[in-house]
C-alpha atoms as one frame of an Amber mdcrd trajectory, in Angstrom:
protein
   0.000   0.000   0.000   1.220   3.601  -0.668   2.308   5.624   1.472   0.005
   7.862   3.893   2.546  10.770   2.398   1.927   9.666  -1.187  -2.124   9.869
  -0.875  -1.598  13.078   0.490   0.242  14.630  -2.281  -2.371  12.890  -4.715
  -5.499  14.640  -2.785  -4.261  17.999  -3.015  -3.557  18.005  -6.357  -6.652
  16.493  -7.148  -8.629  18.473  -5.038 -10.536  21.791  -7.332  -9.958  25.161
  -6.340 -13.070  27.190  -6.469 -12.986  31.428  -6.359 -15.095  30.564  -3.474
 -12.320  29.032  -1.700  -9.682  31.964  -2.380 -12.425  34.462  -1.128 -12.399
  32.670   2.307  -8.533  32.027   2.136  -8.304  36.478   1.725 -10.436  36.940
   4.533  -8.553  34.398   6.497  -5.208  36.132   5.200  -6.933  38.908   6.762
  -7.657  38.284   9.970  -3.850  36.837  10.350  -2.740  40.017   9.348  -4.176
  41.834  12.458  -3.319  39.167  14.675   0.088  39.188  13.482   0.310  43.307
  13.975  -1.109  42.579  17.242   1.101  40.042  18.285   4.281  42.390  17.556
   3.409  44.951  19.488   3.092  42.893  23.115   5.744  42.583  25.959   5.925
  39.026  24.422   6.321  40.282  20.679   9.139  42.654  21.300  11.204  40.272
  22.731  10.613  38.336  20.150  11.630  41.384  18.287  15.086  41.823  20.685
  16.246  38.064  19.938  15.901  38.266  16.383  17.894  41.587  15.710  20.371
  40.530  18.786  20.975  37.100  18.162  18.912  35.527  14.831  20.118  37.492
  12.029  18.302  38.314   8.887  17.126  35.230   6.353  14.028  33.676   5.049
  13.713  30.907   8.172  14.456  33.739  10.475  11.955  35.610   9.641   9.216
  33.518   9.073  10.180  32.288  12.669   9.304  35.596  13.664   6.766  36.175
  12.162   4.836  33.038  13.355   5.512  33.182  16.430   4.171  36.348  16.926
   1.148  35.761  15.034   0.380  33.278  18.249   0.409  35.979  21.008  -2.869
  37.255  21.507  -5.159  34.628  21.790  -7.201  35.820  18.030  -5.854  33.732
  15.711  -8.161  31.363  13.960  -8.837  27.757  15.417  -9.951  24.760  13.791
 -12.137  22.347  15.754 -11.588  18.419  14.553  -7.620  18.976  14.264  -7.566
  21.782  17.384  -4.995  23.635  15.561  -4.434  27.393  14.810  -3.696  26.946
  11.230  -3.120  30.907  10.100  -0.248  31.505  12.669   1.905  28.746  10.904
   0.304  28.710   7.358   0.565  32.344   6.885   3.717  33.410   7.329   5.289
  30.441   5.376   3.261  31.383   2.356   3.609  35.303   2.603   7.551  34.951
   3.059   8.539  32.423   0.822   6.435  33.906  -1.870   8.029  37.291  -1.338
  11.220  35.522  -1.574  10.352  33.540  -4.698   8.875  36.676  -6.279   5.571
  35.029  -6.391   2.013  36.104  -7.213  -1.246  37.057  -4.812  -2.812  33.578
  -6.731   0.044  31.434  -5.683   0.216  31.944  -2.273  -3.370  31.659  -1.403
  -3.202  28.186  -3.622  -0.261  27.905  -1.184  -2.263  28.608   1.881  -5.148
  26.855   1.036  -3.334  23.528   1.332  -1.101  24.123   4.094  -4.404  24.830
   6.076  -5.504  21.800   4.659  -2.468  19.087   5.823  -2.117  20.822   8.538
  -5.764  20.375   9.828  -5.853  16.395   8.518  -2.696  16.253  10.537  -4.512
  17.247  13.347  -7.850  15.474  12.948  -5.673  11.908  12.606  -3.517  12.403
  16.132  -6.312  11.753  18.087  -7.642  12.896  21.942  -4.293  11.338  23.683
  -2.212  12.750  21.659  -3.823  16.854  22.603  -3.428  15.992  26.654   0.010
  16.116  26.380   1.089  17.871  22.820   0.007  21.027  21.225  -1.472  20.384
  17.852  -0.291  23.178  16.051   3.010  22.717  16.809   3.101  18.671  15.906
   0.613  18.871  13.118   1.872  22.677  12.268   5.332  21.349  11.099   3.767
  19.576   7.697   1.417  22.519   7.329   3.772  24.421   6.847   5.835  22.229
   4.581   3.168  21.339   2.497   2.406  25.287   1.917   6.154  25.851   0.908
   5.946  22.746  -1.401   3.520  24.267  -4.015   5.700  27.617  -3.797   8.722
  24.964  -4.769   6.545  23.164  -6.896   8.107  19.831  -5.573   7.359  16.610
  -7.285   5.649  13.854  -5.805   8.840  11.971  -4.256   9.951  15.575  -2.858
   6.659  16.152  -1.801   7.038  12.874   0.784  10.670  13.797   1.217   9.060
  17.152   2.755   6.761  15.303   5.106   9.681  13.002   6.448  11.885  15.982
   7.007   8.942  17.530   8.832   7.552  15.424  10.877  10.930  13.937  12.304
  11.298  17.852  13.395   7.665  17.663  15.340   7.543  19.084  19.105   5.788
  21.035  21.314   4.151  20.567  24.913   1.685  21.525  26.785   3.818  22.168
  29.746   3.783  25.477  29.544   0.395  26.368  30.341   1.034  25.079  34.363
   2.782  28.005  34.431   1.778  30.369  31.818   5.352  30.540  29.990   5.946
  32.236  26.818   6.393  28.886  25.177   3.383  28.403  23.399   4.429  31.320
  21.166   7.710  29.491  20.198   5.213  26.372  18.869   4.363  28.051  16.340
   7.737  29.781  15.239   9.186  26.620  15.301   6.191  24.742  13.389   6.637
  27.176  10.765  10.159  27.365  10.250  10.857  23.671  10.419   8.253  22.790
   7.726   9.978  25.456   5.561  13.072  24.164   5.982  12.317  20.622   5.445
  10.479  21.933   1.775  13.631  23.486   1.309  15.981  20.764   1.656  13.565
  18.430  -0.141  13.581  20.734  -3.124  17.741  19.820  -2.979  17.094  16.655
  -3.014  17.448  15.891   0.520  15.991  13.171   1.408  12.837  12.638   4.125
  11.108   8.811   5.155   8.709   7.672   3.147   6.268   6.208   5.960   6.938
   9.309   8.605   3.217   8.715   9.652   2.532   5.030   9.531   6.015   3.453
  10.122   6.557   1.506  13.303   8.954   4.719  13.976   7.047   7.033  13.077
   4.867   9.922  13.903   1.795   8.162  14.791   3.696   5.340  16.506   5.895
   7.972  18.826   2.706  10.708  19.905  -0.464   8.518  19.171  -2.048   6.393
  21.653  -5.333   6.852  19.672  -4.436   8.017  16.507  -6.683   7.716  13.291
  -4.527   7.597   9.818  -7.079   7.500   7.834  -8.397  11.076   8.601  -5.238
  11.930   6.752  -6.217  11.142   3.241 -10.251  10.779   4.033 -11.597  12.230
   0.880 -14.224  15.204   1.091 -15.998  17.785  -0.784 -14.508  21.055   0.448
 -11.474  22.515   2.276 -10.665  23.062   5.588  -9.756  26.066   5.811 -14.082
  26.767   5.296 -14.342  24.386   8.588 -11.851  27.249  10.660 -13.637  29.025
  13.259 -12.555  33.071  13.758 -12.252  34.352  17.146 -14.123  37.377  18.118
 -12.606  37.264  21.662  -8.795  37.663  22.779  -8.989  34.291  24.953  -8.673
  30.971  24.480 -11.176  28.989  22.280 -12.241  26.311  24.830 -13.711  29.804
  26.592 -15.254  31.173  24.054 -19.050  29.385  24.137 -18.976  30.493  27.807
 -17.999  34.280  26.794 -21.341  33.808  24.209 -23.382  32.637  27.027 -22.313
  35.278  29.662 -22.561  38.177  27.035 -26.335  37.197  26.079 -27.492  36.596
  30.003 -25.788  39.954  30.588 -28.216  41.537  27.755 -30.961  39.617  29.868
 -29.760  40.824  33.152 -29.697  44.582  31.604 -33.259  44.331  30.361 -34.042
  43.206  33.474 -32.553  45.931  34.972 -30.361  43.949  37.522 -26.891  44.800
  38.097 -24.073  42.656  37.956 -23.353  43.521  41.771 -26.324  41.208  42.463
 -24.782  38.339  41.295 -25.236  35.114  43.958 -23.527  32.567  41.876 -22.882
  31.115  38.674 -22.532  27.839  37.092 -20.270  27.387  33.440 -21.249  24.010
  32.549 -19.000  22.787  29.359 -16.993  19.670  28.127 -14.419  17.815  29.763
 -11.560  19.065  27.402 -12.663  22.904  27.970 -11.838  22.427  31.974  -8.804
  20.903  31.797  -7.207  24.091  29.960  -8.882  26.750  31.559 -10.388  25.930
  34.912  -8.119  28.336  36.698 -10.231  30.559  39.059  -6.895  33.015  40.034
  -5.086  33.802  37.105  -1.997  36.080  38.081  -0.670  37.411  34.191  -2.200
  38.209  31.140  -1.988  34.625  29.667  -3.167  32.636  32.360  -6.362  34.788
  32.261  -6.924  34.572  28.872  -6.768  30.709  29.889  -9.491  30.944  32.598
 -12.643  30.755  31.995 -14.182  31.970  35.426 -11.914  35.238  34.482 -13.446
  35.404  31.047 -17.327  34.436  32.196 -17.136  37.024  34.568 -15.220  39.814
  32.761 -18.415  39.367  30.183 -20.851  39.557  32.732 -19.164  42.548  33.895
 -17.414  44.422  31.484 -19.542  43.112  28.198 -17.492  42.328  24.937 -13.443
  40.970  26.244 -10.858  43.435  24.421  -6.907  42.729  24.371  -6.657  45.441
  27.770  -8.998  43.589  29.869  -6.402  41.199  29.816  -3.815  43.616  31.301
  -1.909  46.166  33.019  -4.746  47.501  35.449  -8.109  45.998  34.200  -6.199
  42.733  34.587  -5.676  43.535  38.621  -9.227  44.785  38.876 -10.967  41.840
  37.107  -8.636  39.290  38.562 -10.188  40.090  41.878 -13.739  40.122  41.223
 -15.901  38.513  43.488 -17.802  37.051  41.155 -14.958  34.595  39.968 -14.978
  33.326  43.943 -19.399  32.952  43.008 -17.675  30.865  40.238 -18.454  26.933
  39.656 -17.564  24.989  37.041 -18.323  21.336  35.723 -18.636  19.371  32.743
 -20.943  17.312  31.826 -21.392  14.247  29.032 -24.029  15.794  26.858 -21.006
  18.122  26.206 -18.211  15.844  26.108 -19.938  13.800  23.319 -20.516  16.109
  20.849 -16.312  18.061  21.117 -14.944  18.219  19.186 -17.560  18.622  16.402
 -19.681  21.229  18.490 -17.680  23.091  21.323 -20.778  24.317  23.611 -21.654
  25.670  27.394 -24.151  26.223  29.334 -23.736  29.255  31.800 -26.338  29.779
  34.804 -26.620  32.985  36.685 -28.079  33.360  39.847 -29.359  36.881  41.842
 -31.385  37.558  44.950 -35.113  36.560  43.377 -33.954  35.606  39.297 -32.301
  32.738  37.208 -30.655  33.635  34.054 -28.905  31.326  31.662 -28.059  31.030
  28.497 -26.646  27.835  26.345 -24.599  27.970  23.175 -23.310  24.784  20.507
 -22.121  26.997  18.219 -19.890  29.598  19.360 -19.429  33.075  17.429 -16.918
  32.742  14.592 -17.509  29.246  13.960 -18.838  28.294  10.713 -22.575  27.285
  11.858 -22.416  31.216  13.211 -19.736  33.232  11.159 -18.567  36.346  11.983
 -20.049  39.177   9.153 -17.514  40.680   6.284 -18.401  43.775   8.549 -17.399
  42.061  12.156 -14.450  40.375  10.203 -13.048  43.944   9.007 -14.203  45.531
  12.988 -12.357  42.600  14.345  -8.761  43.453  12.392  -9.237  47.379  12.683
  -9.359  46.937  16.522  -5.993  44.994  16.541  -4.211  47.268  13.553  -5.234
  50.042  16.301  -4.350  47.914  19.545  -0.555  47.888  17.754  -0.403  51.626
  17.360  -0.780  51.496  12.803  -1.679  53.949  11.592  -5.367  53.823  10.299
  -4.207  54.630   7.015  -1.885  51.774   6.643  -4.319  49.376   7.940  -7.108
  50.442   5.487  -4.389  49.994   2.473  -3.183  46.745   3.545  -6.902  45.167
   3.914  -7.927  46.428   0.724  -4.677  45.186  -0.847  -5.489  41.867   0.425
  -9.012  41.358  -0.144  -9.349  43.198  -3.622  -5.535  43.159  -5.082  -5.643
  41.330  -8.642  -4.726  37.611  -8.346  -1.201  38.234 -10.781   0.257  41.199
  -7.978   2.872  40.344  -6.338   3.250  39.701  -2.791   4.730  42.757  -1.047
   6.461  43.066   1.828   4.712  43.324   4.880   5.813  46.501   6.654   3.418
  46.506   9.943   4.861  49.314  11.737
């Protein structure tokens, strides 16, 4: 039987490409684009920033390092459900550099995006629920994501295409380790996801060798991370891409939070119509799946990432404060809101109705108790995912509001989103000045 590597390369180039599908991949390109500007300008992004000029040096893998990783900083990049990966933050930078550096055209790098999103994502579907308690996604499935995207840039052959994949997937790493202690090593997942899959396109387009069977061999990737893996999500055929099955994130937080945040924002319109205040708040319930509470049942998170990792902080904050911006996450609001008293009102629990239906449906059920009323509200679908998209208009609100939280001019912003979402398919790709 061929290898999982060879079916791979066969799908994608098998697979039509509708002007449909390069619409989404623009407004996906979009949103990346803000995160990416937001990322930069954080405590975490100029560091970032420091080590590259101080110790990095200048170079295609350097900066698409850089770039990646801080495209992962605030907590808005794009998430996709059945792999649990943050394609854009990988994909994105791979494809914008190398095409700059290739001299390549607006058409080829979305053709190269569109099916680094989509290994990436089958990469992620096949690893299975063991492999997420203990390894982050986009880093381990991020590596051939971003190989894959360099690969049509190269225009590798088949036998290059699976030398790419062995080269990339023998490179795979990243832990979830850091989030016991909110460390700034999530950020370097994805810097290192997309710079290793570049590289290992690179050296397969010399010829450089990779394993065939870097999935299935008794070696390999599965083998090594997989207690439950399923290979045959890699090559399943289907109808359209997943990059359409990528969720956007309205809110600057972690995912898993984010159907609690919907919940909490509508019971606070019901509380306001009401006319109760949130001071007369007895106690709430956030009722979710299993997965959820493992990564962000922290009711006393002390920095900016460990709150955007809780979701009493981010319940509450909603209930309080309404929509969650990037500043309620720091500096002063993040004191204030850290100390609410409704996060000590704060229960949480799953429950199986929940559990069964992640990762297909990530859902919550929040319950809000005051002296004399009981308001809840319960959500399957959380805003931004595809069942309940975010509008063109909340899509363009969304990357205004993080051009501005990184101090661009709005001038600069406006040119760069219409450059991307109306710029004829032949331009080429610019360089992307964010300052």
């Amino acid at each position: 039987m061929e290898s999982i590597s060879r079916q791979l390369y066969r799908l994608l180039q098998n697979k039509p490409v509708s002007k449909d599908a390069l619409k989404d991949t623009r407004l996906f390109m979009l949103d990346w684009a803000g995160c990416f500007a937001g990322g930069k300008a954080t405590h975490q992004g100029e560091i970032l920033s420091t080590y590259h000029t101080k110790w990095a040096g200048e170079g295609l893998l350097q900066s698409v390092f850089l770039m990646a990783a801080q495209s992962h900083i605030t907590e808005t990049d794009d998430l996709h459900r059945g792999s649990v990966t943050h394609p854009a933050c990988v994909v994105f930078p791979v494809a914008w550099q190398l095409s700059l550096f290739l001299k390549k055209n607006l058409h080829d790098c979305l053709i190269a995006s569109l099916q680094g999103y989509e290994v990436m994502c089958r990469v992620g579907e096949a690893v299975g629920p063991g492999h997420y308690k203990i390894f982050h996604n986009t880093a381990t499935a991020g590596v051939y994501g971003a190989a894959a995207a360099a690969s049509v840039l190269l225009q590798l052959s088949e036998d290059q295409f699976v030398w790419a994949m062995g080269n990339a997937g023998t490179q795979a790493a990243g832990l979830w380790q850091f989030n016991e202690d909110a460390s700034m090593s999530k950020h370097l997942h994805a810097g290192h996801a997309a710079e290793a899959g570049l590289k290992a396109a690179l050296m397969a387009a010399e010829n450089f060798t990779g394993t065939e069977k870097i999935f299935e061999g008794e070696k390999g990737f599965f083998t090594a991370f997989c207690s439950d893996p399923a290979p045959l999500a890699v090559t399943k055929p289907s109808d359209g891409w997943k990059l359409s099955e990528t969720s956007i994130k309205p809110y600057p937080s972690c995912r898993h939070t984010h159907p609690a945040i919907d919940a909490a924002l509508q019971i606070r319109g019901q509380m306001k119509s009401a006319g109760v205040q949130p001071e007369s708040v007895e106690a709430i319930e956030i009722v979710t799946y299993e997965t959820a509470l493992r990564f962000t049942d922290n009711p006393g998170p002390e920095s900016t990432f460990a709150a955007k990792f809780s979701i009493q902080y981010c319940v509450c904050l909603a209930l309080e404060k309404g929509f969650p911006m990037l500043p309620h996450f720091e500096g002063d609001e993040l004191r204030e809101n850290r100390s609410s008293i409704l996060i000590s009102k704060t229960l949480v629990r799953s429950e199986e109705r929940f559990n069964k239906s992640y990762p297909k449906n990530w859902g919550a059920h929040v319950l809000v108790k005051t002296a004399g009323s009981t308001f809840e509200a319960e959500i399957e679908s959380a805003k931004g995912d595809p069942e309940n998209p975010l509008s063109n208009e909340e899509m363009l609100k969304k990357y205004a509001g993080l051009m501005a939280y990184a101090g661009i001019k709005k001038s600069i912003s406006e040119d760069l989103s219409i450059w991307i979402l109306e710029a004829d398919d032949s331009t080429l790709i610019p360089e992307l000045n964010i300052k």
